[in-house]
C-alpha positions in Angstrom: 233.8 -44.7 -28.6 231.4 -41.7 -28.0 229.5 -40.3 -30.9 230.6 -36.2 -31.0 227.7 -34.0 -31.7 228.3 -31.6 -35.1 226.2 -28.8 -36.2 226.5 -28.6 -39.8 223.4 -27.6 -40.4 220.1 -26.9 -38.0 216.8 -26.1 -40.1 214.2 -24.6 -37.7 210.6 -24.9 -38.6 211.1 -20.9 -39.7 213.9 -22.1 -41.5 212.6 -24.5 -43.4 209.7 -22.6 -44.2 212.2 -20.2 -45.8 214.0 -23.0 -47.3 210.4 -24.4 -49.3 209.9 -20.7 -50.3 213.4 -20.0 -52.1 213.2 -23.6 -53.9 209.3 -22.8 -55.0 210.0 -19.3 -56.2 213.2 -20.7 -57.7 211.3 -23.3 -59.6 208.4 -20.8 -60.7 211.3 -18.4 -62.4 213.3 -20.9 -64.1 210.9 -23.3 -65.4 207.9 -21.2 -66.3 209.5 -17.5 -66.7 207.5 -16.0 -63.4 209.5 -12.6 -62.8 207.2 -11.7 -59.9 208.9 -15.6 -58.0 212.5 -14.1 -59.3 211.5 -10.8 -57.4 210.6 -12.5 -54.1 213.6 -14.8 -54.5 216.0 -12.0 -52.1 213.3 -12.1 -49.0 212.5 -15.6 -49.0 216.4 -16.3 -48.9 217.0 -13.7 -46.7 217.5 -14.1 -42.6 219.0 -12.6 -39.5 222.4 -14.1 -40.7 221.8 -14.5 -44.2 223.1 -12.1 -47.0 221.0 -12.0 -50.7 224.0 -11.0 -53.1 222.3 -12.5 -56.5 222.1 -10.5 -59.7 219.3 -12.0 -61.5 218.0 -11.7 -65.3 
């Protein structure tokens, strides 16, 4: 039995830069109220092949 090879998911070291920002920011906003870590919330999630369509509070 061979083992296939799936791409579910591939997080480049650009992409998982991106990925630390959104969660950071994310954290900042919700648990301490930081509207200027909501505000940068749509670039940091934002990529050639990624879409920001959040309406935030």
């Amino acid at each position: 039995m061979t083992m296939q090879r799936r791409k579910f998911l591939r997080l480049t070291a650009v992409g998982a830069a991106g990925a630390g920002l959104t969660l950071l920011d994310w954290a900042r906003w919700t648990m301490y109220g930081d509207t200027a870590a909501r505000d940068r919330l749509a670039a940091d999630a934002s990529g050639t092949k990624t879409k920001w369509e959040a309406q935030l509070g």
